[in-house]
C-alpha positions in Angstrom: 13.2 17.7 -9.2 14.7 14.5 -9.2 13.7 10.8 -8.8 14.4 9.6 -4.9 16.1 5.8 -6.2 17.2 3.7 -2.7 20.8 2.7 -2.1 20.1 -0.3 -0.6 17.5 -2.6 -2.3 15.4 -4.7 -0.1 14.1 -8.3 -1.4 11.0 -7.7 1.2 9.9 -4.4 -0.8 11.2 -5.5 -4.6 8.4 -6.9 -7.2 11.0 -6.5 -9.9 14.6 -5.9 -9.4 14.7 -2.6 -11.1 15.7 1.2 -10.0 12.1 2.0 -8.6 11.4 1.6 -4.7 8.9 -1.0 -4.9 7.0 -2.6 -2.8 6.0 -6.2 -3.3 1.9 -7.2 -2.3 0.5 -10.5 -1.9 -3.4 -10.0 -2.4 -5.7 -8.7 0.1 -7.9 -11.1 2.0 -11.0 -11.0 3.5 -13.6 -13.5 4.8 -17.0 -12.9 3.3 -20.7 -14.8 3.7 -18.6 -18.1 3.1 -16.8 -16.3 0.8 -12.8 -14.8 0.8 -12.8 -11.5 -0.8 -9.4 -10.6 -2.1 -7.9 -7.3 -3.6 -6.0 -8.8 -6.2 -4.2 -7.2 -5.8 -3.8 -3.8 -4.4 -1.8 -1.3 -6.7 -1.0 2.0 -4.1 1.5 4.5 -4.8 2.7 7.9 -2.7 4.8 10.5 -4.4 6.3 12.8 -1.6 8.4 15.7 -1.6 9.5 17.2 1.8 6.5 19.4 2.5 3.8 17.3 1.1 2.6 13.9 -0.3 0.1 12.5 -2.5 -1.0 8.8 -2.1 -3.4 7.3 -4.4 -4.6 3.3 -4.2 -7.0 1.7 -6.7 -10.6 0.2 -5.6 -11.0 -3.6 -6.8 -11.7 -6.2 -4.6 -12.9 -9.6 -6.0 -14.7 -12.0 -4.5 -13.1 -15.8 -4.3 -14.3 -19.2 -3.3 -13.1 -22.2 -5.3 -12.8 -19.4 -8.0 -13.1 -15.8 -8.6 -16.9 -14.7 -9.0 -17.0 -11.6 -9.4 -15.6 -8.2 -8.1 -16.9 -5.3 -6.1 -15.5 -1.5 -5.2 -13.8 -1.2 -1.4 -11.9 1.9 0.5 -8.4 0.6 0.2 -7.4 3.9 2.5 -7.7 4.5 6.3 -7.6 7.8 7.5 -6.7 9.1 10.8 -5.3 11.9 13.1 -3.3 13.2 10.1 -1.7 9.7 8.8 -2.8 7.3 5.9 -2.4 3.8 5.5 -2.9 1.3 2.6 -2.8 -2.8 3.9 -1.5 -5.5 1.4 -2.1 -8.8 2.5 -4.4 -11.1 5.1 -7.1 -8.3 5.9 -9.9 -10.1 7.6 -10.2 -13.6 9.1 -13.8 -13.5 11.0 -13.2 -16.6 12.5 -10.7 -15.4 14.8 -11.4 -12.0 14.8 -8.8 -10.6 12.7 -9.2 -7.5 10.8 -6.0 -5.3 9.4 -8.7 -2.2 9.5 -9.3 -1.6 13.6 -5.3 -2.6 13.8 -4.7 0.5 11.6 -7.8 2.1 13.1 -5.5 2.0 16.5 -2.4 2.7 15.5 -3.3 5.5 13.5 -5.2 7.0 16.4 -2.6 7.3 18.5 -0.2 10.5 18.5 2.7 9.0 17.5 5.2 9.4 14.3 4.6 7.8 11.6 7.5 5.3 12.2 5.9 4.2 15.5 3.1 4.4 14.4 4.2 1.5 11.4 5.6 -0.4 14.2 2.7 -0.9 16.3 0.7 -2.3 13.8 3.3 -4.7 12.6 3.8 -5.9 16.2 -0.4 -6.4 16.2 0.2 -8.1 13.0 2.8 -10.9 14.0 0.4 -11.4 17.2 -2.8 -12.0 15.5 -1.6 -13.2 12.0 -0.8 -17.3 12.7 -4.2 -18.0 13.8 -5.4 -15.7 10.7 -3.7 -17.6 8.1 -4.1 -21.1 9.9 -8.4 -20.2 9.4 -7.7 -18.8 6.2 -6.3 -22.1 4.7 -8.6 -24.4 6.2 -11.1 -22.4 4.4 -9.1 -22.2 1.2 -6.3 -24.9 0.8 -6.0 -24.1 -2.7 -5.8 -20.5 -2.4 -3.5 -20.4 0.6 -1.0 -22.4 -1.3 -0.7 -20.3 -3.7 0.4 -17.2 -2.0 2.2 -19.1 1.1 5.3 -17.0 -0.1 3.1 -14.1 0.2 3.0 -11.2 3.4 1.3 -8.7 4.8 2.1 -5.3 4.2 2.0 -2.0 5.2 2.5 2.0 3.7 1.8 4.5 5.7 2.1 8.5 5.4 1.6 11.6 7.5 3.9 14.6 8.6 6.6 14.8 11.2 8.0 17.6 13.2 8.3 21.5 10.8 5.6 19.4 8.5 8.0 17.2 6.6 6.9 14.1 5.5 7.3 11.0 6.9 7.1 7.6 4.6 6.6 3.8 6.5 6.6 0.2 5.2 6.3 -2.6 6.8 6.3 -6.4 5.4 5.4 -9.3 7.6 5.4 -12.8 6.0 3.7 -15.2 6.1 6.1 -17.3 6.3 7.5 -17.5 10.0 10.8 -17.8 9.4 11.1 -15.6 7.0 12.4 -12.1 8.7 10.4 -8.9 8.9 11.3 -5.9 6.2 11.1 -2.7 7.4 11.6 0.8 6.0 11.5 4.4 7.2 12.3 7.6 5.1 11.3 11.2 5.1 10.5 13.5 2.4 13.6 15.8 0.7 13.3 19.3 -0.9 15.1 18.4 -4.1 13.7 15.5 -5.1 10.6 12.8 -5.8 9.9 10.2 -3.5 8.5 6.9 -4.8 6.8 4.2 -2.5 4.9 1.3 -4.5 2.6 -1.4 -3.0 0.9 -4.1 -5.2 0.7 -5.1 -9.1 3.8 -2.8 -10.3 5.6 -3.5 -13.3 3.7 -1.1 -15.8 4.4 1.3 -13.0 8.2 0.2 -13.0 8.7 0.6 -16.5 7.4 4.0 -16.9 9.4 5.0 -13.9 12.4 4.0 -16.0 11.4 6.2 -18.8 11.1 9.1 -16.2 14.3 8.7 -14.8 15.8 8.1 -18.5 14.4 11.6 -20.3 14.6 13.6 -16.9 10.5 13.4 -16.5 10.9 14.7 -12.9 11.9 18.2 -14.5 8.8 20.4 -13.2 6.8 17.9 -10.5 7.7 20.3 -7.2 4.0 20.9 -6.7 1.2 18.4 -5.6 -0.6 18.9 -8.8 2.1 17.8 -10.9 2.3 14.3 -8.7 -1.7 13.8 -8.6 -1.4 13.8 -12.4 1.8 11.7 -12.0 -0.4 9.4 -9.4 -3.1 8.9 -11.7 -1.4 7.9 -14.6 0.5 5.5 -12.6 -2.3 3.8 -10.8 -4.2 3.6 -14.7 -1.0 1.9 -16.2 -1.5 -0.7 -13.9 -5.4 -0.9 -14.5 -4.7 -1.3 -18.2 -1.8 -4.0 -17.4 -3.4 -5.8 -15.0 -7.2 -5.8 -15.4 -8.6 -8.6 -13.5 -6.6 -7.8 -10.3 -6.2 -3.4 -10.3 -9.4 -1.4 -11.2 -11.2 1.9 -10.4 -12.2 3.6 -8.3 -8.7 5.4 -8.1 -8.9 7.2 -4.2 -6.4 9.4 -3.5 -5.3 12.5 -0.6 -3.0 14.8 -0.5 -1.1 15.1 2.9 0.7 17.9 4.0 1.3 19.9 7.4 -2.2 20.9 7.7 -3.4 17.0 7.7 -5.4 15.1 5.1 -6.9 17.0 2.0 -9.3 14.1 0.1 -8.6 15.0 -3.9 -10.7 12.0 -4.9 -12.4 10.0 -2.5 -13.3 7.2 -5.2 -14.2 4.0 -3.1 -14.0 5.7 0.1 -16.2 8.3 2.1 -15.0 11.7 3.2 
């Protein structure tokens, strides 16, 4: 097996301008008793082949005001008629009813590829997201300022047509004029594809080292690339402790649906 690289690089999905397929997060926001909660930030990665795919997301959420006070575990996965999704970004905005978790919940629901199915939820998310970041500064000047530059994003897995693998990402900014970043691929037979959300550089570096001593050699079988997944998702953990931490959650997806390997944060 070999590493999937991109041709094309895309400044919507690069935290570091290096050879991995990255996929740059903001933090993950939610409102909170009075409180913002924020996953910050979200470190999710899914290693697919053509048959199958393994996606695995760490658990850490902390909880903001004027400053961080303290962190809890969340389900960072959302599960659904044979596709996953992991959310970077705004997530909830109570005020005005916002919430990236039924938006997925819908999308995800619906029997549609896993491109359309990317699609729907980003055109849910440039509806609703204004008046979602518009309450979300009032509440937070401070905070909002310092991720203005920031979007919401999307990865989202599942299986196409003859059970091959389907990958989807989706960045909406926050910025309005700022244009949308979108990017479909599907799984190959020869080689390992990479799709990073979130914190990333410990991830990127090691990536380089794989792709350097031919690390891939061996990793055509999902227990290879759970392995791979975990110590991926723990190099970030280590790198970047007060914004990745555990639970690790992870699936494997495959024809037959969604197989929970660790369920971490989240409930079968």
């Amino acid at each position: 097996m070999r590493l999937a690289r991109p041709v094309k690089k895309s400044s919507g999905f690069s935290a570091t301008k290096r050879r991995a397929a990255v996929l740059a997060c903001a933090c993950c926001l939610a409102g909170l008793a009075g409180w913002v909660r924020l996953a910050y930030a979200t470190t999710a990665v899914a290693l697919y082949s053509k048959g199958f795919a393994v996606v695995a997301v760490d658990g850490r959420v902390n909880k903001i005001g004027p400053m961080i006070a303290g962190h809890e575990s969340e389900c960072k996965l959302y599960v659904a008629d044979g596709k996953v999704a992991v959310a970077a970004g705004l997530a909830e905005e109570q005020d005005v009813g916002f919430d990236i978790r039924k938006i997925l919940h819908i999308a995800l629901t619906q029997s549609t590829p896993v491109p359309n199915a990317a699609d729907l939820v980003e055109q849910q998310v440039r509806r609703q997201l204004p008046a979602a970041l518009q309450a979300f500064e009032q509440h937070n000047p401070a905070a909002f300022q310092d991720r203005a530059r920031g979007s919401l994003q999307l990865l989202l897995v599942g299986t196409g047509s003859g059970g091959n693998v389907e990958v989807a990402r989706r960045s909406t900014p926050y910025d309005p004029t700022r244009r949308v970043q979108s990017e479909d691929t599907t799984g190959a037979a020869d080689r390992v594809g990479v799709a990073l959300i979130g914190e990333s550089g410990a991830i990127d570096l090691d990536l380089e080292r794989l792709h350097n001593t031919n690390g891939w050699e061996g990793m055509d079988n999902p227990a290879e690339l759970e392995k791979l997944a975990r110590r991926f998702i723990a190099l970030e953990v280590v790198d970047k402790p007060l914004k990745v931490g555990p639970p690790l959650s992870m699936v494997l997806v495959d024809g037959d649906g969604i197989h929970w390997v660790e369920p971490g944060a989240c409930k079968e």
